[in-house]
C-alpha positions as a Markdown table, in Angstrom:
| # | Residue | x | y | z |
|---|---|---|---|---|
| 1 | Unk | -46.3 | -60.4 | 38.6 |
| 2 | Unk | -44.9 | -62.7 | 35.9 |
| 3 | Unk | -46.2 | -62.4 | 32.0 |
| 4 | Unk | -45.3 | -66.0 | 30.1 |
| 5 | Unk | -44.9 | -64.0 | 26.4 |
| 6 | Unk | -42.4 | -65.3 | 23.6 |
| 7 | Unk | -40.8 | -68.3 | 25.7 |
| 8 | Unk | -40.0 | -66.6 | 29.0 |
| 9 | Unk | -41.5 | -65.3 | 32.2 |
| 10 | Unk | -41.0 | -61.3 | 32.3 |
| 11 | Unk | -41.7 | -60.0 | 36.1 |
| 12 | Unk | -43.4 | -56.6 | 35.7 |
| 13 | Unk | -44.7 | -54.7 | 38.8 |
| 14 | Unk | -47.5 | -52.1 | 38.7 |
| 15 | Unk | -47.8 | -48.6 | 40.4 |
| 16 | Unk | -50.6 | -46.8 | 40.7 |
| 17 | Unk | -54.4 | -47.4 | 39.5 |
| 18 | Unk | -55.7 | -46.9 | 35.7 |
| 19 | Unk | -58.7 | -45.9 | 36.2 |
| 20 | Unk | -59.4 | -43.3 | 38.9 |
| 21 | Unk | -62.3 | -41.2 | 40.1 |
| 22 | Unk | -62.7 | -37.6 | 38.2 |
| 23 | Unk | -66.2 | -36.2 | 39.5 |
| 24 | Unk | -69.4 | -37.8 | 38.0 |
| 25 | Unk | -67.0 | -40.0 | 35.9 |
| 26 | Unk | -63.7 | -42.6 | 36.0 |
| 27 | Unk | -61.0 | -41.2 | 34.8 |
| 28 | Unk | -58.3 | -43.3 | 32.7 |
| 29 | Unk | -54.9 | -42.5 | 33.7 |
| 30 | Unk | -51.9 | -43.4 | 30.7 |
| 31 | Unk | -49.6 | -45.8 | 31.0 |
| 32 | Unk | -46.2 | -45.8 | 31.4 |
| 33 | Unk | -43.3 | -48.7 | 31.0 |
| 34 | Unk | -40.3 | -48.2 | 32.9 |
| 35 | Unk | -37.2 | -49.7 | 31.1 |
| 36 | Unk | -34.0 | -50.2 | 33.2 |
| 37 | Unk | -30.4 | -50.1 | 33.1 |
| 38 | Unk | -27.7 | -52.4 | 33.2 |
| 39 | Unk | -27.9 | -54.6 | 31.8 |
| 40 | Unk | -27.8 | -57.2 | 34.4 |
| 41 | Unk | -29.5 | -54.8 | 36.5 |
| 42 | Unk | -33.5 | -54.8 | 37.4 |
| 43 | Unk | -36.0 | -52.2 | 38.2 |
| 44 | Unk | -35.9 | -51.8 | 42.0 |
| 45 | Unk | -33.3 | -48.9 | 41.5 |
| 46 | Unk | -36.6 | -46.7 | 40.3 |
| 47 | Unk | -37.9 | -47.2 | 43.3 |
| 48 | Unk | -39.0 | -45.4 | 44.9 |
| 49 | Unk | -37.7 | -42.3 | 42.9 |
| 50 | Unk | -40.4 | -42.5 | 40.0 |
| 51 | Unk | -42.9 | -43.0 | 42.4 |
| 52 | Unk | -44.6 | -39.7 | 42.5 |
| 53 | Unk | -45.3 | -40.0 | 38.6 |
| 54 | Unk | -47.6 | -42.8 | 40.1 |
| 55 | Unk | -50.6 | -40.0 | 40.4 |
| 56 | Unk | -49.9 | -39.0 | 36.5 |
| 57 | Unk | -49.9 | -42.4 | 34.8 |
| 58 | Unk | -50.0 | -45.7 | 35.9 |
| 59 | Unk | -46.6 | -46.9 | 36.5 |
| 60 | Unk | -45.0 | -50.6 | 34.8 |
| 61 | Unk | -41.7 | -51.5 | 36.0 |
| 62 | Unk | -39.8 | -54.2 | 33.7 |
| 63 | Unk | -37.3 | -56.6 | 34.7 |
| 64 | Unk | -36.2 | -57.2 | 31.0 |
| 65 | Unk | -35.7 | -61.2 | 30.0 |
| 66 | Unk | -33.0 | -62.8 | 32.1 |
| 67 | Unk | -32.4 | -60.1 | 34.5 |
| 68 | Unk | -33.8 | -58.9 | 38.0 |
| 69 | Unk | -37.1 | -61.4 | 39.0 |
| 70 | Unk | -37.5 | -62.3 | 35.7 |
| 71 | Unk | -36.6 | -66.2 | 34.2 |
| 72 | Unk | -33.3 | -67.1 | 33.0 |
| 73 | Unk | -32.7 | -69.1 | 30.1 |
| 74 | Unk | -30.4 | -69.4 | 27.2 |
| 75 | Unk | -28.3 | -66.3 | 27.5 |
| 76 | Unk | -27.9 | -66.0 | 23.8 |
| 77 | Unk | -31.8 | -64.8 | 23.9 |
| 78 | Unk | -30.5 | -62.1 | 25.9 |
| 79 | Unk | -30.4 | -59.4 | 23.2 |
| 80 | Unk | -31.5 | -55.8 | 22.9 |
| 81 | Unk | -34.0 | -57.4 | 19.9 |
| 82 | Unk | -35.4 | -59.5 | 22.1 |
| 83 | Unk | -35.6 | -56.9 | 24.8 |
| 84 | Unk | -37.8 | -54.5 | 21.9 |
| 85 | Unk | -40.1 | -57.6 | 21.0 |
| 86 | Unk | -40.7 | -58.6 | 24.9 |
| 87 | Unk | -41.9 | -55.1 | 25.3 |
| 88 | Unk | -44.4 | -54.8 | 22.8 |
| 89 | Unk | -45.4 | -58.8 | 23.7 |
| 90 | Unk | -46.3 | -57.2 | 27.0 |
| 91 | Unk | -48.0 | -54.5 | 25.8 |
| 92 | Unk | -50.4 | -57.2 | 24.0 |
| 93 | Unk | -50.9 | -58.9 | 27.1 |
| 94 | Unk | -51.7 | -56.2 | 29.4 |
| 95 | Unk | -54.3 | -55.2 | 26.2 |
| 96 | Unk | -52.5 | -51.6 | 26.1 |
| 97 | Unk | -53.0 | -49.6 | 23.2 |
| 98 | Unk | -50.2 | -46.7 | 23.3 |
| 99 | Unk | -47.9 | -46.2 | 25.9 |
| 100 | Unk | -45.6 | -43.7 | 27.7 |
| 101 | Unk | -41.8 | -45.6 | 27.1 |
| 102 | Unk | -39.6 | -44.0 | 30.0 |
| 103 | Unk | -35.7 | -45.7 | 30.0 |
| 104 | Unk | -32.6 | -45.0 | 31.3 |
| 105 | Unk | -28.9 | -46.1 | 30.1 |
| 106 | Unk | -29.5 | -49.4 | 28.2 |
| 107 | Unk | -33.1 | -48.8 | 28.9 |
| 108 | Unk | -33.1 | -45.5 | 26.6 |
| 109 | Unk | -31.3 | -47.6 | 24.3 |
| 110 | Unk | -34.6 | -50.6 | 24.2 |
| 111 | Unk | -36.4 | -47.5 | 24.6 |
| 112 | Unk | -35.2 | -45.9 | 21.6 |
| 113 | Unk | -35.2 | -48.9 | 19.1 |
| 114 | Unk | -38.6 | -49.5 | 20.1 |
| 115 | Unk | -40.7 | -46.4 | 19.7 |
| 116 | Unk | -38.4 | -46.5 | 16.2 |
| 117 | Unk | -40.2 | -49.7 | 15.4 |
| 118 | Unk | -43.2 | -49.5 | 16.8 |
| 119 | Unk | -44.1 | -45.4 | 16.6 |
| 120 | Unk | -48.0 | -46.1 | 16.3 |
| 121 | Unk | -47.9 | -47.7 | 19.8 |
| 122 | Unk | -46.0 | -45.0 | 21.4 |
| 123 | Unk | -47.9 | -42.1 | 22.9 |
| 124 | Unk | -44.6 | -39.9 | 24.5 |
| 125 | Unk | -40.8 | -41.4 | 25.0 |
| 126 | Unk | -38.6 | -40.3 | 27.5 |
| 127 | Unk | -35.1 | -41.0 | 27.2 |
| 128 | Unk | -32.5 | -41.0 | 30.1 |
| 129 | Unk | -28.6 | -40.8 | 30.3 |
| 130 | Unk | -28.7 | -43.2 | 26.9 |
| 131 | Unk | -26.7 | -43.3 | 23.8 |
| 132 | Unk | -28.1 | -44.0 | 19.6 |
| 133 | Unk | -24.9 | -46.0 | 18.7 |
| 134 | Unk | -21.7 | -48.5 | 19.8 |
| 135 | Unk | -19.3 | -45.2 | 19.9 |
| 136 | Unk | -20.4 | -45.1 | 23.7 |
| 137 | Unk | -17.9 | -47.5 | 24.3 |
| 138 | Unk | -14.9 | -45.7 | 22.9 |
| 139 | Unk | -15.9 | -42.2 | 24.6 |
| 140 | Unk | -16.6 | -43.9 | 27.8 |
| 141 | Unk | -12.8 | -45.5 | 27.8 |
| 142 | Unk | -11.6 | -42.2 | 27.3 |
| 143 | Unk | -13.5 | -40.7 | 29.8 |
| 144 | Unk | -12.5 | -43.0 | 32.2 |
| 145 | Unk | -8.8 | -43.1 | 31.3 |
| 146 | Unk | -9.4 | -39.5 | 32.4 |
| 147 | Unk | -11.6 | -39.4 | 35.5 |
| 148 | Unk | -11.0 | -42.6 | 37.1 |
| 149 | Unk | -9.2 | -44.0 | 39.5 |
| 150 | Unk | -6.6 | -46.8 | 39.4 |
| 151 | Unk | -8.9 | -48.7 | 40.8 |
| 152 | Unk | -11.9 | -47.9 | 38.7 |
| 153 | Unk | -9.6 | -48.2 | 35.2 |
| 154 | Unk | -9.1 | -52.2 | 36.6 |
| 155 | Unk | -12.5 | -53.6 | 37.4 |
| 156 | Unk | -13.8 | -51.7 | 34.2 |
| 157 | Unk | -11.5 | -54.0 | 32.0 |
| 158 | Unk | -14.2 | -56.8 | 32.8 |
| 159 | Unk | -17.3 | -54.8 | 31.8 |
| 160 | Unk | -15.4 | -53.7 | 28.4 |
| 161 | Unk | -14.5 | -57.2 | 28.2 |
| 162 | Unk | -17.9 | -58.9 | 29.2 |
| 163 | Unk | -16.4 | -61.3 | 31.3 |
| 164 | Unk | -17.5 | -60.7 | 34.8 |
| 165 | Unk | -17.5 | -63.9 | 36.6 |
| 166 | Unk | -19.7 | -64.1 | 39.3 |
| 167 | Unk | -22.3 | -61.8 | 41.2 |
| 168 | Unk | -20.4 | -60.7 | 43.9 |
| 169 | Unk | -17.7 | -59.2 | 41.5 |
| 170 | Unk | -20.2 | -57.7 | 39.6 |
| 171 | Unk | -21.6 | -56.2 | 43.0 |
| 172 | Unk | -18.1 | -54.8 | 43.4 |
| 173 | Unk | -17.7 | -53.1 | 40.1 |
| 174 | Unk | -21.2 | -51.0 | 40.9 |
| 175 | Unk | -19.6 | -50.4 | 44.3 |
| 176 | Unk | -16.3 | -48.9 | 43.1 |
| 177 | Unk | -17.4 | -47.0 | 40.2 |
| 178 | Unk | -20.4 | -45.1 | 41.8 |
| 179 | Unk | -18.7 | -42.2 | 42.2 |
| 180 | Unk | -18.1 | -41.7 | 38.9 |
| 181 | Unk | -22.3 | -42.8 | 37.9 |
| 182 | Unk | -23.5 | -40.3 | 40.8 |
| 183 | Unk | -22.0 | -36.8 | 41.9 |
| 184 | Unk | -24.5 | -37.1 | 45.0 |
| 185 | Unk | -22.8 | -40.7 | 46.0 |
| 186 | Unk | -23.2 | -41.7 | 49.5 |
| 187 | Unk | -21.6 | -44.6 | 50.9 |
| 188 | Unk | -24.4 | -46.0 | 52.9 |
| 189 | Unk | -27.2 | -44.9 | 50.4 |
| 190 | Unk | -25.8 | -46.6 | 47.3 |
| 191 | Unk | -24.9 | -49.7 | 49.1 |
| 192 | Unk | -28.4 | -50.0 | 50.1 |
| 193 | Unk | -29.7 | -49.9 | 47.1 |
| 194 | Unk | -26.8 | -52.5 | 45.4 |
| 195 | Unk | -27.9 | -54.8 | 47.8 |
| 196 | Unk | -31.4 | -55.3 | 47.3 |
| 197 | Unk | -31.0 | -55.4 | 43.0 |
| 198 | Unk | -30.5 | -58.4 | 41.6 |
| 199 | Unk | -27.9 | -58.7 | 39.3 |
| 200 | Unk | -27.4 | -61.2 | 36.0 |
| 201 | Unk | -23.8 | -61.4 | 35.2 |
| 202 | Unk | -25.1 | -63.5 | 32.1 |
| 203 | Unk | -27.0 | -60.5 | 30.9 |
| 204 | Unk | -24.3 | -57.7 | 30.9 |
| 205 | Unk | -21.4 | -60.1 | 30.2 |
| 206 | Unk | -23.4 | -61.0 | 26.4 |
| 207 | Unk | -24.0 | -57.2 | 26.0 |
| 208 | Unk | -20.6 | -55.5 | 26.4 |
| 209 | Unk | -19.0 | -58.7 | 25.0 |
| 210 | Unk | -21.5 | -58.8 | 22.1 |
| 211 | Unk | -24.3 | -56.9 | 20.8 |
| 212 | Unk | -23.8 | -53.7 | 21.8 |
| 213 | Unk | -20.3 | -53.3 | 20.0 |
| 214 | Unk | -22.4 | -53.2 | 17.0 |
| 215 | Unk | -25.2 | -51.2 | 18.0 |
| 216 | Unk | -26.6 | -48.8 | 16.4 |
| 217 | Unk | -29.9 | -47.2 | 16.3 |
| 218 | Unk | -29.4 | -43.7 | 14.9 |
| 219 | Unk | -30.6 | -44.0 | 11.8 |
| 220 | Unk | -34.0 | -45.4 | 12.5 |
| 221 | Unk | -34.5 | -42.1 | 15.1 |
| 222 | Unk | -36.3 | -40.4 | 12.0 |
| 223 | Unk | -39.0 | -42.8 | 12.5 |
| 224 | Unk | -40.2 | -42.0 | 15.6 |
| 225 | Unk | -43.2 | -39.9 | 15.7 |
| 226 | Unk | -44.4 | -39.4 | 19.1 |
| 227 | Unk | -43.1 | -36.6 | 21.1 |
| 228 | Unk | -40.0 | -37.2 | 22.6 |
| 229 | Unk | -37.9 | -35.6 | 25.8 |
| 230 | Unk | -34.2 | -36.5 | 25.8 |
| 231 | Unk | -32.4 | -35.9 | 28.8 |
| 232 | Unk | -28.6 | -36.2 | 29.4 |
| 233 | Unk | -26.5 | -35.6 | 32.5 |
| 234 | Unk | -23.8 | -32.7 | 31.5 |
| 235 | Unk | -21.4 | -35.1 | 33.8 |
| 236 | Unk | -22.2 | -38.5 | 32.3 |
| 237 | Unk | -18.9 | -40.3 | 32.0 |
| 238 | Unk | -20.1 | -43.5 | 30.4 |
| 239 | Unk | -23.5 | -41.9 | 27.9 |
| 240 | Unk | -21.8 | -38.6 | 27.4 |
| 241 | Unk | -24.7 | -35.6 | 27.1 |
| 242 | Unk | -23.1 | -35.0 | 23.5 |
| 243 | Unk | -24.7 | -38.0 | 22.5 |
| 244 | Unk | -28.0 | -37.0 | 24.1 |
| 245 | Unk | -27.6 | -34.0 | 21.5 |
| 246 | Unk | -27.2 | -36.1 | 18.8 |
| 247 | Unk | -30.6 | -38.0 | 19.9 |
| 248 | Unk | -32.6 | -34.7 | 20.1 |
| 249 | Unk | -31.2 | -34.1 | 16.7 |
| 250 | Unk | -32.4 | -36.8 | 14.6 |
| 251 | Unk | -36.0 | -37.4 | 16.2 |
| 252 | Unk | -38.1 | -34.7 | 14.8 |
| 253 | Unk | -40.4 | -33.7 | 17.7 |
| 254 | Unk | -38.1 | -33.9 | 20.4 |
| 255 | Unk | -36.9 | -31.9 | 23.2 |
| 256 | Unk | -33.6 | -31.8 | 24.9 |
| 257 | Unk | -32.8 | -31.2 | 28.8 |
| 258 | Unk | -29.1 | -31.4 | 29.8 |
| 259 | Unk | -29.0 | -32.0 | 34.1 |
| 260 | Unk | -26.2 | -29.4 | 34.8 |
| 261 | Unk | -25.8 | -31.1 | 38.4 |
| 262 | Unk | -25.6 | -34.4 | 37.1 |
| 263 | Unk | -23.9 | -37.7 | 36.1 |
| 264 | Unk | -25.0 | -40.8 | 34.7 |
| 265 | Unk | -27.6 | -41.3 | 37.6 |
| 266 | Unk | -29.9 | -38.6 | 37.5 |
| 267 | Unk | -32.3 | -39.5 | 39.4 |
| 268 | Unk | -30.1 | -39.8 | 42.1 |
| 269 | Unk | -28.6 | -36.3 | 41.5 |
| 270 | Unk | -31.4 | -33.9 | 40.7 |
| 271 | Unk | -34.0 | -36.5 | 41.7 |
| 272 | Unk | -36.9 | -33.2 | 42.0 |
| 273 | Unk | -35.5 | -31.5 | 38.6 |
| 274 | Unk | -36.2 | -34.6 | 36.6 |
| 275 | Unk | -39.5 | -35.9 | 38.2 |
| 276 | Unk | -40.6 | -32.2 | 37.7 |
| 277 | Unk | -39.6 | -32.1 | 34.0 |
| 278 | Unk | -41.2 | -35.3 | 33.0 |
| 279 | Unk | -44.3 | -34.6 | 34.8 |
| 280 | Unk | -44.1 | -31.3 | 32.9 |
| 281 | Unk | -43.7 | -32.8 | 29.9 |
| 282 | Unk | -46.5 | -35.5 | 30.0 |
| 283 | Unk | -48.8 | -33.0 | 30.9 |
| 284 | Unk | -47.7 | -30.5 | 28.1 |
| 285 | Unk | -47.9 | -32.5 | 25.5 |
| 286 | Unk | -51.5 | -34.5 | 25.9 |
């Protein structure tokens, strides 16, 4: 499904019903918005892991502007401010009052910067494997340096850079480094799933190359007011858990959950753990 909001078409898919039978009554489930990685990624990579939320909250996977199914445009639209301002266009347009804001990587990061501005419209945020500032990039370039291969250390020079070139190179950098995003990687598995996301080199070439050496969201994390659970994989080579530390620490009702068994994908290495935690959490705090 396609939302025309602020200029753009934003492809959102839905999981799960809203309203559901509860005895003599119908029962309204909460809503949730999904918020990917990347970027230049989409949202097919939470499928079908985050499915069996579906019977907690309605489910609303995001392709954010530019990326995945969504239009493409003028890539100079494709910012992290416009990816906050999409997001709460579409929660006007679905007529949502709060929601449950889950992301991941640069999803945490849209995640983060929106239930900052908007707390009133936030009900709970969940934020994955993400980072509250640019000093990712340094940390991550160290951490490489040290865990990577020869061959990893060269095809990372184009996402420092921002200069990937095509698709198919792009592909190839998410095939390389995957050992070092998942301790659980599988040849065959991950290649599946590479090959059926859709990938805007437009989208993560203006992010690495641009915005995101400047941002910085850490000291807006006072503002938010709805209850928080920030998770970090103890492994994470490129959103280092200390910096899930440092989230947990500046948003007041927070908790924190550090994936012992995990890297940057965690759904993909504890996939049970973390469904079971933020199901847990949901559920503990309404």
């Amino acid at each position: 499904m396609f939302a025309s909001i602020r200029g753009t078409k934003i492809y959102f898919d839905v999981e799960g019903a809203g309203l559901v039978p509860d005895g003599d009554r119908m029962k309204e489930k909460p809503v949730a918005f999904l918020l990917h990685g990347g970027p230049g990624a989409d949202h097919t990579s939470y499928k079908p892991t985050f499915s069996r939320l579906a019977d907690r909250m309605q489910l609303v996977y995001i392709d954010h502007r530019g990326q995945g199914r969504s239009a493409r445009g003028d890539k100079s639209t494709y910012t992290l401010d416009n990816n906050v301002e999409d997001l709460e266009a579409l929660r006007q347009y679905l007529g949502l009052t709060k929601i449950i804001v889950i992301g991941g990587s640069y999803g945490g990061m849209v995640a983060l910067t929106y239930a900052s501005r908007y707390p009133q419209q936030v009900s709970h945020l969940i934020a994955i494997a993400t980072v509250p500032d640019s000093r990712f990039l340094q940390r991550a370039q160290e951490n490489l340096a040290q865990r990577g291969t020869a061959e990893q250390i060269a095809i990372a020079r184009y996402l420092w850079a921002g200069n990937f070139q095509s698709e198919a190179q792009l592909h190839e950098y998410f095939q390389v480094m995957q050992p070092l995003y998942s301790r659980s990687y599988k040849p065959d598995t991950a290649k599946d799933s590479w090959e059926r996301t859709t990938l805007s080199v437009d989208a993560i070439n203006v992010a690495f190359g641009g915005f995101l050496r400047t941002y910085d969201v850490l000291k807006d994390l006072p503002k938010i007011t709805a209850p928080t659970l920030v998770i970090g994989g103890r492994h994470d080579w490129i959103c280092p858990p200390e910096f899930s530390e440092e989230i947990a620490e500046a948003i007041p009702k927070s908790d924190l959950r550090i994936f012992e068994q995990s890297g940057h994908s965690i759904r993909a290495d504890e996939p049970d753990a973390l469904l079971d935690t933020i199901a847990g959490f949901i559920v503990y705090k309404n």
